[in-house]
N, C-alpha and C positions, 0 to 999 in steps of 0.2 A: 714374779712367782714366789713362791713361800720357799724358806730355805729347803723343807725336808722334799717340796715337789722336783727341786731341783736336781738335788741327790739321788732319786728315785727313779728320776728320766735319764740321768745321766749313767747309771749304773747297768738298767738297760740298754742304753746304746752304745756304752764301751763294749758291753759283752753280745752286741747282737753286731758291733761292729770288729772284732776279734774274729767273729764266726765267718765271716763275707771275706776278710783279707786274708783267712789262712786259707779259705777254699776258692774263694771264684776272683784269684789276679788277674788283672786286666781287663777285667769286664767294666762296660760303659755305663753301669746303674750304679758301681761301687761309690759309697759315701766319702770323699775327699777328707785329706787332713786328719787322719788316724792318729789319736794322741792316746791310743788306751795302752801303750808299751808303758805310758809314764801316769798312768792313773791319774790324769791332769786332764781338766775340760774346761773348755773358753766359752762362755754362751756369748758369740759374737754380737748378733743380730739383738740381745739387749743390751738397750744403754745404760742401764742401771747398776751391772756388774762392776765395780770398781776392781775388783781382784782376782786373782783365778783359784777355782773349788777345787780345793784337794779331797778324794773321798776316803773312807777312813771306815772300815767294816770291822772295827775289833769288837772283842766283847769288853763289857765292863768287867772292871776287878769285882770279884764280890766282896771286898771291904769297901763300900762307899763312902763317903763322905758328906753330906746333906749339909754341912754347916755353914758351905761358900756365902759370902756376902762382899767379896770383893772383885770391883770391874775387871784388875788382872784375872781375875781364878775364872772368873765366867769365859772368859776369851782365851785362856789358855786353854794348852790339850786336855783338861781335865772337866772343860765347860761342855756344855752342851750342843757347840758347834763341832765340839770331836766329832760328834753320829752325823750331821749334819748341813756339815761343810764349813771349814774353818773360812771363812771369807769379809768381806765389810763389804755390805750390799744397799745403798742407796735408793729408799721407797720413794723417792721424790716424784721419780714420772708415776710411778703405780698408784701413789695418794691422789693422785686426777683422775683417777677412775676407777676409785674405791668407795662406793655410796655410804653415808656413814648407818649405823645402826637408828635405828625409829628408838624415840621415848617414849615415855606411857601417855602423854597425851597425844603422839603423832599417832598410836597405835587405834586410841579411838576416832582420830580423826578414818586411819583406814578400816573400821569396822561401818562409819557410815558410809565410805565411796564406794565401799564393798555392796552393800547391800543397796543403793542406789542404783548402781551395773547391773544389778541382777534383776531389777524390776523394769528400767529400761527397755524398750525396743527400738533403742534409735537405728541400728545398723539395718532391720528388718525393714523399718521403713525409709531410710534415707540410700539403704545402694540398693536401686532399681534401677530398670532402665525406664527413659521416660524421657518424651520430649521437650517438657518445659523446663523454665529453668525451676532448680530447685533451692532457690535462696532462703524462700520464706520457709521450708519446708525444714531446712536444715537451722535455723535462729529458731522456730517453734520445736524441737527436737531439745537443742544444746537449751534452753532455756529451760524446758521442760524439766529435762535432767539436773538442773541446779536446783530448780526446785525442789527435786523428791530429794536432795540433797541435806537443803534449806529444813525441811519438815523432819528427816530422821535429823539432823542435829538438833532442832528443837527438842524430839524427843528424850534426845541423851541429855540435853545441855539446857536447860530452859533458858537461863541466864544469856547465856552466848547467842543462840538459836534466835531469840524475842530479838534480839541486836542485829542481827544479819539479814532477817525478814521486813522489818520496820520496812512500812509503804510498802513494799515490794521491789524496793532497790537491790536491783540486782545487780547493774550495770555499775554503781556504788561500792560492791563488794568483790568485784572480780577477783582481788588482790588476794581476797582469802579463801576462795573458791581454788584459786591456782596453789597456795599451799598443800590444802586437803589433796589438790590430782596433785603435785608431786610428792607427798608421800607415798603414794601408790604407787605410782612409778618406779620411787626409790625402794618398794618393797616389793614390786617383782623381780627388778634385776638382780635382788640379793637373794630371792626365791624363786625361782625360776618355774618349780613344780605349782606354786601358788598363783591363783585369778585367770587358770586357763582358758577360764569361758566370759572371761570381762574384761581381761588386760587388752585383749583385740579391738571392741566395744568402743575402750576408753579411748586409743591410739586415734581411730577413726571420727570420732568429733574432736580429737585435737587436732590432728588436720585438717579439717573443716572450720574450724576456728577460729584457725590461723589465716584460711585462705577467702573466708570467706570476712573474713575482719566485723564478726558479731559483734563482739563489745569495742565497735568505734564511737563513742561517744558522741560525734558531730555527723555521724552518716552511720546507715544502716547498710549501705549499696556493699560493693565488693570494690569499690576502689580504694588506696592505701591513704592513711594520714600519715603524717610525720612518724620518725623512729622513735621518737621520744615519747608520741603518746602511743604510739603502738607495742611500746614496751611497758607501758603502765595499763595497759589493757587487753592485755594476753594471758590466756588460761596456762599458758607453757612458760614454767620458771626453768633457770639452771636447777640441775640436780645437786645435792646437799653431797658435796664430798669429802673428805679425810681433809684432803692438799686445800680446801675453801675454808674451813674450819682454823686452819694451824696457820693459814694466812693472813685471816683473819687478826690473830693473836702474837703475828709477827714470831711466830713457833718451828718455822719449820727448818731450822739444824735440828731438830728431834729426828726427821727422817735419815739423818748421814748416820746418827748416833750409832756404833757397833751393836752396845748393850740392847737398842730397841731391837733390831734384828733380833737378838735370843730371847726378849719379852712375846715374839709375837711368832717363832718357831713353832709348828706343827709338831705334836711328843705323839709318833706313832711309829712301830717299825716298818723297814723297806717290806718290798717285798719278796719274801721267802725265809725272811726271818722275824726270829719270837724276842719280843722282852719278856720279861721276867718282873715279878712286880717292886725286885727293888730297886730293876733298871729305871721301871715306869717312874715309879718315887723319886727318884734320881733327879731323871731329866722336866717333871712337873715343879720339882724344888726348884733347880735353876732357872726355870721359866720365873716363877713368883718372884724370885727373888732380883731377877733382870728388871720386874715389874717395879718394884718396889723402889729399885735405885731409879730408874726412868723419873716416878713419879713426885720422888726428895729432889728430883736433878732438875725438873722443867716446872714446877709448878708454881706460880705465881700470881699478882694481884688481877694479870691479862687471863694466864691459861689457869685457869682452875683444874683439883685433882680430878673431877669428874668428864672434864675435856678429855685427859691424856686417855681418863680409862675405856672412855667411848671412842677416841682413834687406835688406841689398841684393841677391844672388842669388834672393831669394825674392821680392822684387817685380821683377824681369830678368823671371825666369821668369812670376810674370803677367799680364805684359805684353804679352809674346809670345805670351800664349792668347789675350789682346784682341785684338791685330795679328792673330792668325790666324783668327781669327771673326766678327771687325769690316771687316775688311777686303773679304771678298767680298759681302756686305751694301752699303759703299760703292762697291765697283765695279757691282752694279747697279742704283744708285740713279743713277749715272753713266750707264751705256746707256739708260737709263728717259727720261732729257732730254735727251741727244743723237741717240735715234731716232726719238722719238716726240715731237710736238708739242701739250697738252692744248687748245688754242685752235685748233686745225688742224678747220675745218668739212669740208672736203675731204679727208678721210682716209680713206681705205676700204681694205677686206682683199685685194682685188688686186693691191696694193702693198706690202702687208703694213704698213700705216702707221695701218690704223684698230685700236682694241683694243674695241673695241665688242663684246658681249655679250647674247644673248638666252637666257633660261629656256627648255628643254627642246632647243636645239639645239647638238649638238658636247658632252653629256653639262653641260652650266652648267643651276645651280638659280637663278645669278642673271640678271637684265637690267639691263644699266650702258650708259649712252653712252660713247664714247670717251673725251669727259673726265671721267667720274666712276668709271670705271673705272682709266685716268689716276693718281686721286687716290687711290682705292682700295689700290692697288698702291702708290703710293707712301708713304701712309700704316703702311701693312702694312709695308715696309721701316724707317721710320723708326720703328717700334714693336720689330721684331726687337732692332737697332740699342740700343734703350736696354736691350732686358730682357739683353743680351748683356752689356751693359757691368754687369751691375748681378748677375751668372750667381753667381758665387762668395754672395756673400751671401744667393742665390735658394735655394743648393745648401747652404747648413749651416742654415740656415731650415726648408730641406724636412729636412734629418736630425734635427732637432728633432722636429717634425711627427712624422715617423716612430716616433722612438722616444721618444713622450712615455707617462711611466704611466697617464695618463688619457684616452688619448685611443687607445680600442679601434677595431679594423678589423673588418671584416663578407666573409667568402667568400662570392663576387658571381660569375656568370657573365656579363659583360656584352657579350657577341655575340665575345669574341676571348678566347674562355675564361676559366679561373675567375682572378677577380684578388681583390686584398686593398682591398677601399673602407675608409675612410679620411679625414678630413677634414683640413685642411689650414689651420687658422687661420692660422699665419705666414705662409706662404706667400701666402694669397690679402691680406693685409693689406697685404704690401711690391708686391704684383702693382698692386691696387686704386692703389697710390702710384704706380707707375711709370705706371699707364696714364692717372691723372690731370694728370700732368707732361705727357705727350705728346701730350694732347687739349688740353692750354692754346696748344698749340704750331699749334692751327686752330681756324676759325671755328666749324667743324659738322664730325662724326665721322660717316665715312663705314660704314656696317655696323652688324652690334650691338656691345654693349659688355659682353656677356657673358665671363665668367674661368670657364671651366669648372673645379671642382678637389673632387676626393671624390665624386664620380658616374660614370655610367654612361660618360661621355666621358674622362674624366682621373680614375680612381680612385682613386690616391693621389700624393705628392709624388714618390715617384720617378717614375712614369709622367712626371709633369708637367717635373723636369729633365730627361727622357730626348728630350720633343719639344723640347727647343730646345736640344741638343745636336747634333740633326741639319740645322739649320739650314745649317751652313758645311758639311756632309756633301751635302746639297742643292744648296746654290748653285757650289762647288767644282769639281764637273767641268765643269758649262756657262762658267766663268771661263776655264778653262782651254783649254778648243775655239776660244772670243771670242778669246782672249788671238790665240792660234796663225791665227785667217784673219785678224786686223788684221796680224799682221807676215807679210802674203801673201809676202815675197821668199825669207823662210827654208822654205818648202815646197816639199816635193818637185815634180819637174816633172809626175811622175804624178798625183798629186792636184789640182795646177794645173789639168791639162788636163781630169779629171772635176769641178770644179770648174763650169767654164768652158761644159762640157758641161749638165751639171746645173742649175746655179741663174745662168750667165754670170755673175757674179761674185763675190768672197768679201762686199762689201757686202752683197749681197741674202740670199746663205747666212747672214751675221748678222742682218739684216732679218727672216726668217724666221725664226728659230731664239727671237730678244728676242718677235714679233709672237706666236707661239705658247705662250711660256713665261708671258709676260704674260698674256692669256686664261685659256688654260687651267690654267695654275696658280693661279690667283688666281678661279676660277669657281662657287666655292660646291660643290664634293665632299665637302665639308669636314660635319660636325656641323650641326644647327638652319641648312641654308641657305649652310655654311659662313662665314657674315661677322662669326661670332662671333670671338672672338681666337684660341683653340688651332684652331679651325676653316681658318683663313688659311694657317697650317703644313701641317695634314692635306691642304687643298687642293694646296700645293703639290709634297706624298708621293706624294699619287694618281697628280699627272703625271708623275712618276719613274716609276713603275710602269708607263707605260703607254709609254715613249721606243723600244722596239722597231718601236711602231709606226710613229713618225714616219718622212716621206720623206725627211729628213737624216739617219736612222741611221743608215746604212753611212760618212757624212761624220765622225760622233763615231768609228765605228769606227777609221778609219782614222787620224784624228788621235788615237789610241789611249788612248780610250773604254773603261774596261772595268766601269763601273756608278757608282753612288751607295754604297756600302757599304766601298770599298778605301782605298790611300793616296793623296793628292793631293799 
């Protein structure tokens, strides 16, 4: 994870962990191993930690200094690890599943796979139900689609295009066919928002592909040749990574390096506090300037300076998907302990202060008291929170999964029509890890401990990264409403006074808004009772689904609300 995501989670959970020890001792959901007396935090469960995060909340002098150019000055208290954690943190394992950045020719390569998916119907016609087999149906499909392929690169590229087409050697070009789809691939995973209606598409004739061994050269059937030529005629390459790149180049002590850490540091404030722009200046300076020694320090007749600045762009950029996913996960883990009190005997719904929970009433399958609902929820956040951080390796894992040769799917109608089941060994293996991390992290685990994945709930790995991609799609506009009635002075005087009218004040309209999302999001709609893990998600889908209802609706409206599905 990026240094400043670390800091950010951790200052959260020192003071949401401060809040549970001073009030509910002895209780059996308490998070173990309380280190916030000493403002010291261990992230156990990563390997890549070398040292331990001291966090460090001061403000800058405002006499700054912008002139640093020395590796001591940057690593001292005066560098940019002061705001963000003085530590030496080892990207080795994370460069494994950090896709690198696209270049301007991989980009047109994905403008044509792009618009190829989008003209396709393979998925329409190849998942039916039907009783033959569908071999020929699925090679006339995936052939099809390299073709329209074939024809927009012609049209971008004539040169290249005239070369790829020749006779209509298809089976000739797989090699470069499998490029173009892994660029794609390696541009959704770093886009997550991007190819929603074709990334699916794509996934599903690479498993077909694979399983059905289209481009075997010596045979068209579905039985296997050799690995050797089976790997030279597969549409599925490894994906293009940071750690593939620097290995390549015999590079990779660049990842131990301290300095790369602060070249590749997030310059943004925690939250609930402000820089100032000559904080901003400040810590952008020692950024460059981390850059610039990195770039004098490794580059050579192997690694070129445009290597180093594309593994450092490439972890910028995933960093900035943690910041942007991690982030509202911690701001409501933040409203969760500053509205809501788990020890508070006196809490009740008339105040909107109790979160209290009974089976069959207000549409909940579960019954929780205040506090174990409470815990519940927060539990559930603090489990998003890791699987988020941990997404990218979650997301080449499941493309394994996917398009492994051994590992057949079954056309399943599973109540939201016909999907492709699927098992999910990787997946559920690194899942099982993550959730065992974060249960060490309390005394007793509140729900089940069920990982739904290759069944009726989560039938395959894509399904499975598609729910916790909507996570920050979820939490994102209610961030945004919170955000806009705490700063009550910048609003309109009309909505002031409907405000005022309505709920008398913006506190209780947040009150309201946390008291309800809480509940009912977290109330069992979800799968088996909802308190299994994908279950907690689901739960919190449904309540989206249902926000029309709510008596604050016209209040999201107006502070300009326009769903769970847009940009935030």
């Amino acid at each position: 994870m990026s240094i400043m995501m670390v800091i950010v989670y951790n200052v959260v959970l020192n003071k949401t962990r401060q809040i549970i020890t001073s009030t509910t001792q002895g209780d059996t959901s308490i998070p173990q191993n309380d280190e916030s007396k000493l403002n010291i935090v261990k992230e156990e469960e990563d390997d890549n930690i070398t040292t331990y995060t001291k966090t460090n909340t001061n403000t800058i002098n405002n006499n700054i200094d912008i002139t640093t150019t020395n590796e001591d000055d940057l690593l001292s208290s005066k560098g940019i690890l002061r705001w963000y954690g003085k530590k030496l943190y080892d990207f080795t394992k994370r460069a494994k599943f950090t896709p690198l950045r696209l270049s301007t020719l991989e980009r047109n390569y994905l403008s044509i796979i792009e618009g190829a998916l989008k003209v396709s119907e393979y998925t329409d016609k190849v998942d039916i139900l039907s009783y033959r087999q569908k071999s020929t149906l699925i090679h006339k499909e995936l052939k099809d689609l390299l073709q329209l392929m074939s024809g927009l690169l012609m049209s971008s590229n004539y040169n290249i295009g005239q070369k790829q087409v020749k006779n209509n050697a298809i089976n000739e070009n797989i090699s470069f066919y499998a490029t173009m789809i892994e660029v794609a691939r390696r541009h959704k995973i770093r886009n997550p928002e991007k190819m929603r209606d074709t990334y699916g598409k794509l996934m599903h004739a690479l498993m077909d592909s694979v399983q059905e061994n289209v481009f075997n050269s010596s045979s068209s059937s579905s039985s296997y040749s050799s690995n050797e030529q089976q790997q030279q005629q597969t549409l599925v390459l490894p994906l293009k990574t940071v750690y593939n790149l620097l290995e390549q180049h015999n590079s990779l002590l660049l990842l131990k390096d301290p300095i790369f850490a602060v070249s590749v540091a997030q310059v943004a404030p925690l939250y609930g506090q402000k820089l100032s722009k000559d904080e901003l200046l400040y810590l952008n300076t020692q950024k460059k300037q981390a850059k610039q020694i990195i770039l004098k320090k490794y580059t050579s007749d192997s690694l070129t300076r445009e290597d180093i600045e594309l593994v450092i762009n490439s972890f910028n950029d995933s960093h900035s998907y943690l910041q942007d996913n991690r982030i509202p996960i911690d701001e409501m883990i933040y409203y969760l302990r500053s509205y809501f009190d788990p020890s508070n005997t006196n809490s009740n719904h008339d105040n909107f202060t109790s979160l209290q929970i009974r089976q069959g009433q207000e549409g909940s399958k579960l019954s929780h008291s205040h506090k174990t609902q409470w815990f519940f929820v927060y539990q559930s956040l603090y489990l998003w929170n890791n699987i988020i951080d941990h997404m990218f390796e979650l997301w080449i894992l499941a493309e394994l999964d996917l398009t492994s040769h051994d590992n057949w799917y079954r056309l399943r109608n599973t109540g939201q029509g016909l999907q492709r089941m699927q098992s999910c060994p990787r997946v559920s293996k690194k899942m099982s890890y993550i959730l065992s991390n974060v249960q060490k992290a309390f005394q007793s685990w509140i729900g089940l401990s069920v990982v739904h994945l290759g069944d009726q709930d989560v039938p395959n790995a894509f399904i499975f990264i598609d729910k916790y991609n909507q996570i920050a799609r979820i939490l994102n506009p209610i961030i945004i409403i919170l955000r806009q009635l705490h700063d009550e002075s910048s609003l309109p005087n009309e909505i002031k006074i409907y405000i005022k009218k309505t709920f008398k004040s913006c506190k209780i309209a947040i009150q309201m808004i946390l008291h309800d999302f809480f509940r009912n999001g977290f109330n069992g709609t979800g799968s088996n009772g909802g308190s299994c893990i994908d279950g907690r998600s689901t739960s919190a889908w449904n309540w989206c689904s249902k926000i029309a209802k709510k008596p604050y609706y016209p209040l999201f409206l107006m502070l300009g609300f326009v769903g769970f599905d847009g940009q935030f």
